[in-house]
C-alpha positions in Angstrom: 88.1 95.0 95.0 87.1 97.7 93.2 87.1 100.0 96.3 84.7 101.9 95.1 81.2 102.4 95.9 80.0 100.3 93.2 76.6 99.6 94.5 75.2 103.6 93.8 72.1 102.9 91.5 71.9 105.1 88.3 70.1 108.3 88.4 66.9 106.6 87.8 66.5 105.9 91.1 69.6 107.9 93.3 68.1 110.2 96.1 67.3 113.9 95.2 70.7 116.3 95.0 71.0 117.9 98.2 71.8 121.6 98.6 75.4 122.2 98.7 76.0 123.4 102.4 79.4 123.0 104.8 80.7 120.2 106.3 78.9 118.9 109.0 80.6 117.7 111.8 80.3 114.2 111.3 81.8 114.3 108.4 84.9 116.4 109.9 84.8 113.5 112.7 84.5 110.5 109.7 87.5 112.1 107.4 89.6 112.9 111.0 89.0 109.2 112.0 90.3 107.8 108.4 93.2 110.2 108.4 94.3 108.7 112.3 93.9 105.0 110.1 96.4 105.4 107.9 98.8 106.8 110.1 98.3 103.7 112.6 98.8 101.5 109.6 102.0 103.3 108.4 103.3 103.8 112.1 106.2 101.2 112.3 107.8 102.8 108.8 107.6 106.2 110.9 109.9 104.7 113.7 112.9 105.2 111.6 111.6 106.2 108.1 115.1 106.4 106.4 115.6 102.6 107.0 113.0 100.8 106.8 110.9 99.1 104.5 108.1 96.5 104.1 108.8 93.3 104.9 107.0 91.3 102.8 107.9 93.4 99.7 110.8 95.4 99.8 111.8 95.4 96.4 108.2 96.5 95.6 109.0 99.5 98.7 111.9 100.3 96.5 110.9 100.7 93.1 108.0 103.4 94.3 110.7 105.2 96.1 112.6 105.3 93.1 108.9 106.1 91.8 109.1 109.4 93.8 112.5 110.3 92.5 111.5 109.9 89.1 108.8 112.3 88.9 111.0 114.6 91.1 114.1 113.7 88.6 111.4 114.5 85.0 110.1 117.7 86.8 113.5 118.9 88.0 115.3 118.3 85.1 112.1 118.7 82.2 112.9 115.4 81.1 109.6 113.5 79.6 108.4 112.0 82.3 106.9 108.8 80.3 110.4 107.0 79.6 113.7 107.4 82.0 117.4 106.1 81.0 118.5 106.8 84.7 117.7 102.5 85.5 118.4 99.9 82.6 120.9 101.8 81.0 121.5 101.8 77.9 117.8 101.2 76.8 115.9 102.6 79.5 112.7 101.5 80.8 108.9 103.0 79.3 107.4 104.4 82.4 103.6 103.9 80.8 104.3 100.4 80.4 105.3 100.5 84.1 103.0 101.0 87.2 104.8 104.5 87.2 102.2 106.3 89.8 102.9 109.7 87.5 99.6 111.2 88.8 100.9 111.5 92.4 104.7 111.7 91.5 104.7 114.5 89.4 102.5 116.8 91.1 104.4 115.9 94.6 108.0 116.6 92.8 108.4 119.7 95.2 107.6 117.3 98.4 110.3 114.9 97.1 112.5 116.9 96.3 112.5 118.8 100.1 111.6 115.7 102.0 113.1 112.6 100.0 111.8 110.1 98.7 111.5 107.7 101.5 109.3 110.6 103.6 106.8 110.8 100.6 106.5 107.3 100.0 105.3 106.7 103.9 103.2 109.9 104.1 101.6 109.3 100.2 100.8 105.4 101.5 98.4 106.8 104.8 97.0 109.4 103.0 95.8 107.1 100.2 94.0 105.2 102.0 92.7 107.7 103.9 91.8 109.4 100.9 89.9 106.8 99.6 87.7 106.0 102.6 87.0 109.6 103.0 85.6 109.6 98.7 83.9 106.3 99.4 82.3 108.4 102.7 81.5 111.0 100.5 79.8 109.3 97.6 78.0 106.6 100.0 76.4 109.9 102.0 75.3 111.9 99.2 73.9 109.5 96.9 73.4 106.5 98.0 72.5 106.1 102.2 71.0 108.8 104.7 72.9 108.0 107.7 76.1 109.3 108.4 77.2 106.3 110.7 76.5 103.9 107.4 78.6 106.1 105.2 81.0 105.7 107.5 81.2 102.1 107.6 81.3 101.6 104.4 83.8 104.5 104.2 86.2 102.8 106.5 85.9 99.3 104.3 86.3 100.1 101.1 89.6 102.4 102.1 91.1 99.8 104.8 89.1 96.6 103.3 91.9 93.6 103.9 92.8 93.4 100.5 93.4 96.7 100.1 95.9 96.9 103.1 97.6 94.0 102.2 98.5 95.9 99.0 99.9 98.8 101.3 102.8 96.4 101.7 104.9 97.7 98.8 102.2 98.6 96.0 100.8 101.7 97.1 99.0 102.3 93.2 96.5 99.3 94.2 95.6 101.7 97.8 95.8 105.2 95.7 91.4 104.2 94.7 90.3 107.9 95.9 88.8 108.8 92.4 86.9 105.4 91.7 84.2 106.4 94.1 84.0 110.0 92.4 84.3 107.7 88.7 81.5 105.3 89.6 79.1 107.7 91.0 79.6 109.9 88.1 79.0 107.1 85.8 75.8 106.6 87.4 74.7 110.2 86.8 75.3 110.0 83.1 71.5 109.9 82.4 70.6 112.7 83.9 68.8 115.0 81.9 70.0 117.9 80.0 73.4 116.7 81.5 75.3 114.9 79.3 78.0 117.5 78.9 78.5 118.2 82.3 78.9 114.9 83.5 80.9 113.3 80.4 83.4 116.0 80.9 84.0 115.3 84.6 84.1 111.9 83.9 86.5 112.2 80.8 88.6 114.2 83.4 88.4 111.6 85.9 89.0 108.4 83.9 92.2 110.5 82.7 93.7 111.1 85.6 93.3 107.7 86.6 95.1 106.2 84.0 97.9 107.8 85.6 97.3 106.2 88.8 96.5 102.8 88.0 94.9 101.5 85.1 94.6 97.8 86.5 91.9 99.3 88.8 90.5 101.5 86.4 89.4 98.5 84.1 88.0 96.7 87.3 85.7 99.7 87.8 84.8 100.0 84.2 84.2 96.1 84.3 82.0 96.7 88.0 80.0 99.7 86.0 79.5 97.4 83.1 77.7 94.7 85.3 75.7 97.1 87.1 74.7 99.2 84.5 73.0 95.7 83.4 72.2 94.8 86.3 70.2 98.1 86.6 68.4 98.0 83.1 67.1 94.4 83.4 65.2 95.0 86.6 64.5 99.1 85.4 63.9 98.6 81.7 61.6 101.5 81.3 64.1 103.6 83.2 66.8 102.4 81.3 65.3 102.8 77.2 64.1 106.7 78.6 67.9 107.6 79.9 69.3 105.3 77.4 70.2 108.2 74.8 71.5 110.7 77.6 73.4 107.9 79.2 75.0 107.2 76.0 75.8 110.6 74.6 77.4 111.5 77.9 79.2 108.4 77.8 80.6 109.2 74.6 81.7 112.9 75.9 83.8 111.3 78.5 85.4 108.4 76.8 86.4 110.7 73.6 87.5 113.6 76.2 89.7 110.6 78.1 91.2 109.7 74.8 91.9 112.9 73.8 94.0 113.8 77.1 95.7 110.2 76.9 96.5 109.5 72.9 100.1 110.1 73.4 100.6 108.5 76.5 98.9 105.6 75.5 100.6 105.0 72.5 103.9 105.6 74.3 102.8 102.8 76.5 102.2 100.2 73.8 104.4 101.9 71.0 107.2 103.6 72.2 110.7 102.5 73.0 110.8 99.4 75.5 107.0 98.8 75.1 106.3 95.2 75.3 103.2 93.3 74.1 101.6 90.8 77.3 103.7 88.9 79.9 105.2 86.0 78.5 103.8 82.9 79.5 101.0 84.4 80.6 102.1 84.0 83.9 99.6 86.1 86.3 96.4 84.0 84.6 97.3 81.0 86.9 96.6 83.7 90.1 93.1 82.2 91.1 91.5 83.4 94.6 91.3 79.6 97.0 87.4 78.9 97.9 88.5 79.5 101.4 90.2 82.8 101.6 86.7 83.9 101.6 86.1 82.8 105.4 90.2 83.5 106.3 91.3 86.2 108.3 93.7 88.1 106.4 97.3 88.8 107.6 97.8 92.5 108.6 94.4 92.4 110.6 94.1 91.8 114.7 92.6 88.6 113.9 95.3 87.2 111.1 97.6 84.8 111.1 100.8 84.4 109.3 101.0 80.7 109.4 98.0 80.6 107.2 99.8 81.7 104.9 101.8 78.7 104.3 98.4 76.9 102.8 96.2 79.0 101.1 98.3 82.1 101.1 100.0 81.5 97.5 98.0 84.1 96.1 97.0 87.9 97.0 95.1 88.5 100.1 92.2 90.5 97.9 89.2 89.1 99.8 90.0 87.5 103.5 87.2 88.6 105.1 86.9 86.1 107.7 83.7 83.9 108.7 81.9 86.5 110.8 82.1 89.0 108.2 80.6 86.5 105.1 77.9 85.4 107.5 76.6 88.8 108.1 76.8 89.9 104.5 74.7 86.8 103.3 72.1 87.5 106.7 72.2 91.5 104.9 71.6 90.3 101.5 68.9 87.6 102.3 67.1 90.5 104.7 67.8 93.6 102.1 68.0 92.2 98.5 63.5 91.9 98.4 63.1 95.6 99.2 66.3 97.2 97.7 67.7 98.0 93.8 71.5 98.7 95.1 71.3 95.4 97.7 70.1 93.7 94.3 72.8 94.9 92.5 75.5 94.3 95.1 74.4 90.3 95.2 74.3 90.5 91.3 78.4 91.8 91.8 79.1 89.4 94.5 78.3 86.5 92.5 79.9 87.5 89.0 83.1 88.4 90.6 83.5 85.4 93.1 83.3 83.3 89.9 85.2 85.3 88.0 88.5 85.6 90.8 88.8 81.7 90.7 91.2 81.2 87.8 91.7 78.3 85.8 91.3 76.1 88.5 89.2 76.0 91.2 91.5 76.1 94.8 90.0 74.9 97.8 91.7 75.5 101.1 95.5 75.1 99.3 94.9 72.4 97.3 94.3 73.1 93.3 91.2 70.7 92.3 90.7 69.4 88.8 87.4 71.4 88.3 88.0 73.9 86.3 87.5 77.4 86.5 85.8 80.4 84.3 89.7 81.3 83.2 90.5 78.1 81.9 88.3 78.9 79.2 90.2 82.6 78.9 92.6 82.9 76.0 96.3 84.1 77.6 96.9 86.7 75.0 93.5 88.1 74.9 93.7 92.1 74.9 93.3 94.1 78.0 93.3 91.5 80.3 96.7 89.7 79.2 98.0 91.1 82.3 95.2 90.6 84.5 94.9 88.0 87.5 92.1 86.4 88.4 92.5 87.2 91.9 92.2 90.9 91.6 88.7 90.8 90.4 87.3 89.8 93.8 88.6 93.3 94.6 85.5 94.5 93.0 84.1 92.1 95.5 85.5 93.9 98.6 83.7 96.8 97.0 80.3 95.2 96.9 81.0 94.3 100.5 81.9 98.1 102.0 78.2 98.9 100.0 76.4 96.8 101.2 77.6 97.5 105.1 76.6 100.8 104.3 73.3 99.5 103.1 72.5 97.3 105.9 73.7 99.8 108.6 71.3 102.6 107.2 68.2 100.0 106.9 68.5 99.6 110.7 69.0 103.3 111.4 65.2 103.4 109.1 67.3 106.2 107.2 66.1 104.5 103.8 62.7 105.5 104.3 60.3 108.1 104.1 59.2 109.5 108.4 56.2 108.3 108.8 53.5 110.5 110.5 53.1 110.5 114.2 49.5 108.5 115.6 48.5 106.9 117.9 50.1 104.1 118.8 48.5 100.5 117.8 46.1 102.8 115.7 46.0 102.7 111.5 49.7 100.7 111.9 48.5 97.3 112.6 51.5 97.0 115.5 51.2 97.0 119.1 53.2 99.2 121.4 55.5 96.5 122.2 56.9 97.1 118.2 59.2 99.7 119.2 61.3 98.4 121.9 61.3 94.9 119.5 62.6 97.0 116.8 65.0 99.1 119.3 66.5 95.3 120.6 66.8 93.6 116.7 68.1 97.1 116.0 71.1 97.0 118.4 71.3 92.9 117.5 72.1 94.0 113.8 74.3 97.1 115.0 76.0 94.5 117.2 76.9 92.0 114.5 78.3 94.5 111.8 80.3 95.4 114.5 81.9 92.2 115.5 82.2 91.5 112.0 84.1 94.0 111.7 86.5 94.4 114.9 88.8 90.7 113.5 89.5 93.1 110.3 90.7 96.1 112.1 94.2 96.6 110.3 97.4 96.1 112.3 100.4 98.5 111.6 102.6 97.4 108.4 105.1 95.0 109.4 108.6 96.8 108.3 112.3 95.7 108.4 115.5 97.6 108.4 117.4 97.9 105.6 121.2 99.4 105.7 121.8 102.9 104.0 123.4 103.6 100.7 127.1 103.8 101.3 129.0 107.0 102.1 130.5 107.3 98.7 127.0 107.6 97.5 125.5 110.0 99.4 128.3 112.1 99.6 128.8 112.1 95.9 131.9 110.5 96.2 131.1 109.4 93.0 130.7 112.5 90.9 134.7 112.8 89.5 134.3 109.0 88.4 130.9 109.2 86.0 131.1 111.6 83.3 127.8 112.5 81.5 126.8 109.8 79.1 128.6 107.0 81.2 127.1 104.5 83.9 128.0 103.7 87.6 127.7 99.7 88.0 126.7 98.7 91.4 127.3 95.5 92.7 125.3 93.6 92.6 123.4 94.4 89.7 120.1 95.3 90.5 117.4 92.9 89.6 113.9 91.8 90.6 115.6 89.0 92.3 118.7 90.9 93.6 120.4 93.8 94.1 117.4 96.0 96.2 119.9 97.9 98.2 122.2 99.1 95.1 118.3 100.2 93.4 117.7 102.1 96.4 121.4 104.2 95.8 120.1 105.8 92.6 116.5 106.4 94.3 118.2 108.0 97.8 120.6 110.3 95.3 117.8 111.7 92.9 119.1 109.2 90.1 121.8 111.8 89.5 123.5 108.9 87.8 122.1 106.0 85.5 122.4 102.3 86.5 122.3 99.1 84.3 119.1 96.5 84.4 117.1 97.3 87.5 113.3 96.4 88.6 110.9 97.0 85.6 108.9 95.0 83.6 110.3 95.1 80.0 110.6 93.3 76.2 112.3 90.4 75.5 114.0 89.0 72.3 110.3 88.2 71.3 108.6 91.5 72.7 107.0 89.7 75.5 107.1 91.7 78.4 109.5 90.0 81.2 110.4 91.4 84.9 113.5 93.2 84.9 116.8 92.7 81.9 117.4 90.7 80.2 120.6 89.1 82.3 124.3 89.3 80.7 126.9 87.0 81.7 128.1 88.7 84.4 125.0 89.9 86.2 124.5 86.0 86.0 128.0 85.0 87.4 127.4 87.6 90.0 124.0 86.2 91.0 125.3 82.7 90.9 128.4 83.4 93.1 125.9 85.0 95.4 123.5 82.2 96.1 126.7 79.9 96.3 128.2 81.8 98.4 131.7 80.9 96.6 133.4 82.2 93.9 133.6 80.0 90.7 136.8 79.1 88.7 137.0 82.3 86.4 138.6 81.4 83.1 139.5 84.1 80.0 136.2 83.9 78.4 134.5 85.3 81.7 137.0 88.1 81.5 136.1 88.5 77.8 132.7 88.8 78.4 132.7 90.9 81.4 134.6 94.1 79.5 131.6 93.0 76.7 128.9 93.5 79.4 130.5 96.7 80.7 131.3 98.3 77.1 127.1 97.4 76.7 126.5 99.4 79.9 128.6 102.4 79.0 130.1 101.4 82.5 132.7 104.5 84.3 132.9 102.6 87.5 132.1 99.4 89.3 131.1 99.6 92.9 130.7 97.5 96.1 129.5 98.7 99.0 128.8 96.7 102.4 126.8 94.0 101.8 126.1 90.0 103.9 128.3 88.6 100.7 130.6 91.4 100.3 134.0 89.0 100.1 133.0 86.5 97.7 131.7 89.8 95.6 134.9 91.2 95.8 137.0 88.1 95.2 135.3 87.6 92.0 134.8 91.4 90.6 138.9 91.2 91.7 138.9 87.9 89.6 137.2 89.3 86.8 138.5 92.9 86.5 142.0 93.0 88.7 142.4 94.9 92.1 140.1 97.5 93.3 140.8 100.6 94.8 139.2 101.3 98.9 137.7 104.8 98.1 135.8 105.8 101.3 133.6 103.3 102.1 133.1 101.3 98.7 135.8 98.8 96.7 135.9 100.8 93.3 136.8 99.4 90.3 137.8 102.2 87.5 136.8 101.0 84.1 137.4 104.0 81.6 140.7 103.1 80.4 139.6 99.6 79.7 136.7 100.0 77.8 
C-alpha cells in the first residue's frame, strides 16, 4: 500500500479550495464510524489487555510494548532517545536504525507512564488506523471527490484495507499512515502559485515527522508521488512546464527544511554506534507478492481463511483483495479511466506497482515459476531499497484501490460534474424520460457491487493469545538489592528474536528500570551487515539448544569457562528463571553450569557478583 490517497491530481487540475467552515455532520458521522473500527478490530486484546498479545506475532507485540517504555524510559529519565543500553547490554541497540515509532512514543511518554505500556500499545493500534481513514476521508473530500459517501469509502479502505490490518498484528508503524494522505496531497499542491513557501514548509514538516514514524512507508509514498507526478505531466504537459518552476522551488523548501530537522538523526541512524549497513544476504528481496493473492481473501476479514495460508500465504498479506473486489476495480477503471485524469493515474499506479511487488520470481498460486521477475534484475545492496521487499510495494496498490472506490462511488452519485440546468424533459438533451429511472437502476447496480465487494473485506477482531505475566520478583522489584547501577539482570532465557519473548516483556512491563543482554533488534555483525537480534554467545546457544531438545546436554569445564566469559561480557549481577513450559531442564543446566540457585520469591536466582 501506500494508504494514502495517492490518486489526488496536482493543482493543475484539483477542485477550487473551499471555504474553511465547521464540520459537517457527515464527517462527525464518517470519523465516529472509523473510530468504532478500530476498536472492533482491537476488541479481543481489550478482553484482558495485561495478557494478551497477537497471535501471529507476539514477539513483534512485544518489542513495541517495549517501544512504549522506551520513549517513556528517554522522556522520564532525559536520556537521548535515539540509542538505549537498557536491551543488548553492553552495546546497546541504535533506535534510528530500528523501527523505533519515536513520533508516537515520545509525545505519549505521559500515557505510558500512567497507563503502561500494554494499555497504549492497544489504544495507539485502533486509533491509528482510525486516524488514517479519517486523513484519507479528509483529503479524498476536499480535494479530490464531492460526495461525502465516496470519501467515505475510500476513507474506510485505505485505513482498514487488508494489508493494512494484517500489519495490525504486531507492527503497528506499517497502520500509523495518518500523515501520508496530508503528505501526498500537499505534494500535489506544490505548484500552486505564489505558494511555494507555504506548502514546502508544511511539507518539510510533514516528511519530518514521518521519518519518525516509519520511513519504509515514507519512501513508498515518495516512490507513488514520483510515478504520478509523471504520470500527470505526460498527459498535462502544458500544465506541467507552467507549474514546473513553482513545483520545484517548493519542492526544494520542503526537502532542505526535512533535512534540516533530521541531519542528526539520520546520521545517528547510519553513523552512530550499532548502525549497520543493509541486511545481510539480502534476505527480504526474495519477499515477492504470488499472482494469486490478488483474487484471495485475506485472513483477518469475514471472508478469510487461514488454511490458505499454508499455500500462498509465505509472504505478507499486502494486497488480498479477493475476486469481487478486482472485478469491480477493473469494471471502475475500464468505465472511468476515458473521462478521468486521477482514474488515469490510478491504472498508471496499479500497473507499475503490481509489477513491481513480484520479486525475483514470479509466484503463481504457491508455486515459484522460473520467469523471472522486475527484482531479479535489482542489485541486493543497492541504496535505499536494501531493505525493501517487494511485497510492500503493492501497498501502494491498496492505495490506488481505496481512490479509485472513492472515484467510482462519486461518478455514480454525478458529484464529478458540473448541475446541469433544469428543461424540459426529452428537450435540448437528446434523452427520453425513461433516462432517469435507467440511470436511478444502473445507479443502485454500481452502488450495489462496490458494496459486495466490499462486505468479504470487512476486518474481523485481531486474533490474540494469552501470554503469562512477568514473575513476582519482577514486578515487585524483588530485584532492586541484586543489580547495582552499571550491572545487568540475565533472564533466562535470553531474549532473542527466536526465543525468550516473555523475559523481553519483564524489562518492557518494569519501565526497563534495569538493562538486559541481546534482545529483539536488528543490529551489526562482525562485517556490519545488519542481522536480527546478537550476535549469540555460547551460552545463549547452549540455552537455546537445551530448549528445543528438551534435555540437558553433557556440560563439560569448557562450558563453565565460557559461561563466567559470557556473563563477565554482559556485566551480569544476577541470573533469573522464572516460570516457564521448560523451566526444569533450564534449571538443571543454569545449576550445571553455575552451581545451586537460590528460590527468591517466585524466581530460581543465581547471584553472580562474587564470581565475576
Amino acid at each position: 500500500m501506500n494508504p494514502s490517497p495517492v490518486a489526488v491530481e496536482p493543482v493543475a487540475a484539483v477542485p477550487p479550495r473551499r471555504p474553511r467552515r465547521r464540520p459537517a455532520r457527515a464527517d462527525v458521522l464518517a470519523i465516529g464510524a472509523y473510530a468504532l473500527l478500530g476498536v472492533l478490530v482491537c476488541l479481543n486484546y481489550w478482553g484482558d489487555v495485561q495478557h494478551r498479545v497477537s497471535s501471529h506475532l507476539p514477539t513483534d507485540h512485544s518489542w513495541f510494548e517495549w517501544l512504549f517504555a522506551h520513549g517513556a524510559y528517554s522522556v522520564r529519565h532525559l536520556e537521548n532517545p535515539l540509542f538505549t543500553a537498557r536491551q543488548n547490554a553492553p552495546d546497546g541497540v541504535n533506535m534510528m536504525a530500528n523501527t523505533s515509532l519515536l513520533g508516537v512514543t515520545l509525545p505519549l511518554a505521559p500515557l505510558t507512564l500512567l497507563l503502561g505500556p500494554q494499555v497504549m500499545y492497544a489504544l495507539y493500534l485502533g486509533a491509528a488506523l482510525s486516524a488514517t481513514a479519517a486523513t484519507s476521508y479528509w483529503m479524498l473530500s476536499r480535494h479530490l471527490v464531492r460526495s461525502r459517501a465516496a470519501a467515505f469509502v475510500g476513507g474506510v479502505f485505505l485505513g482498514f484495507a487488508p494489508g493494512i490490518v494484517h500489519h495490525a498484528n504486531g507492527q503497528p508503524n506499517f497502520v500509523s499512515n495518518f500523515l501520508l494522505p496530508l503528505i501526498v496531497a500537499r505534494v500535489l499542491r506544490l505548484g500552486e502559485p505564489g505558494r511555494r513557501l507555504r506548502n514546502g514548509v508544511a511539507l518539510g514538516l510533514l516528511v519530518a515527522y514521518q521519518i519518525f514514524l516509519n520511513e519504509e512507508m515514507l519512501l513508498l509514498t515518495a516512490l507513488a508521488c514520483l510515478v504520478i507526478v509523471v504520470a500527470y505531466a505526460v498527459q498535462r504537459p502544458r500544465a506541467a512546464r507552467e507549474r514546473a518552476g513553482t513545483f520545484l522551488a517548493a519542492l526544494g523548501v520542503g526537502g532542505g527544511l526535512a533535512l534540516l530537522l533530521t541531519a542528526y538523526p539520520l546520521w545517528f541512524q547510519f553513523n552512530g554506534p550499532q548502525s549497520y549497513r543493509g541486511l545481510q544476504g539480502g534476505v527480504f528481496h526474495n519477499w515477492g507478492e504470488d499472482l494469486m493473492a490478488f483474487v484471495t481473501f485475506a485472513r483477518d476479514t469475514v471472508a478469510g481463511d487461514e488454511a490458505v495460508e499454508q499455500t500462498i500465504g509465505l509472504t505478507e498479506q499486502n494486497t488480498w483483495f479477493g475476486w469481487p473486489l478486482v472485478l469491480v476495480a477493473l469494471v471502475a477503471l475500464v468505465l472511468l479511466v476515458r473521462r478521468s485524469l486521477p482514474a488515469r493515474i490510478v491504472a498508471v499506479l496499479v500497473v507499475v506497482f503490481t509489477v513491481a511487488a513480484i520479486g525475483p520470481k514470479v509466484r503463481f498460486d504457491g508455486v515459484e515459476t522460473t520467469v523471472d521477475g522486475p527484482w531479479a534484475y535489482v542489485p541486493d545492496d543497492l541504496p535505499l531499497v536494501e531493505m525493501m521487499m517487494p511485497t510492500r510495494l503493492a501497498l501502494v496498490v491498496a492505495g490506488a484501490v481505496g481512490v479509485l472506490l472513492a472515484l467510482a462511488w462519486n461518478a455514480l452519485a454525478g458529484a464529478g460534474r458540473p448541475p446541469v440546468p433544469r428543461q424540459r424533459a426529452g428537450a435540448a438533451t437528446g434523452t427520453s424520460p425513461a433516462a432517469g429511472p435507467r440511470r436511478r437502476w444502473l445507479r443502485g447496480i454500481g452502488y450495489a457491487a462496490i458494496v459486495a465487494a466490499l462486505l468479504p473485506l470487512f476486518p474481523r477482531p485481531l486474533p490474540a493469545e494469552r501470554i503469562d505475566p512477568p514473575p513476582h520478583f519482577i514486578t515487585a522489584g524483588g530485584w532492586r538489592p541484586y543489580v547495582p547501577d552499571g550491572r545487568t539482570l540475565v533472564p533466562v532465557p535470553i531474549p532473542s528474536n527466536v526465543h525468550g519473548l516473555p523475559t523481553l516483556r519483564w524489562s518492557a512491563l518494569t519501565g526497563q528500570e534495569f538493562p538486559i543482554p541481546a534482545g529483539y533488534f536488528i543490529g551489526p555483525n562482525e562485517n556490519g551487515a545488519g542481522v536480527f537480534g546478537a550476535p549469540n554467545r555460547p551460552t545463549s546457544t547452549l540455552i537455546y539448544a537445551t530448549m528445543d531438545a528438551n534435555k540437558v546436554p553433557a556440560i563439560t569445564a569448557e562450558h563453565r569457562r565460557q559461561a563466567v566469559d559470557d556473563l563477565r561480557f554482559w556485566k551480569a549481577s544476577v541470573v533469573v528463571l522464572g516460570a516457564n513450559p521448560r523451566e526444569a531442564v533450564l534449571r538443571d543446566l543454569m545449576t550445571a553450569l553455575l552451581g545451586p540457585p537460590q528460590r527468591i520469591d517466585d524466581v530460581w536466582l543465581w547471584d553472580v557478583r562474587d564470581r565475576l
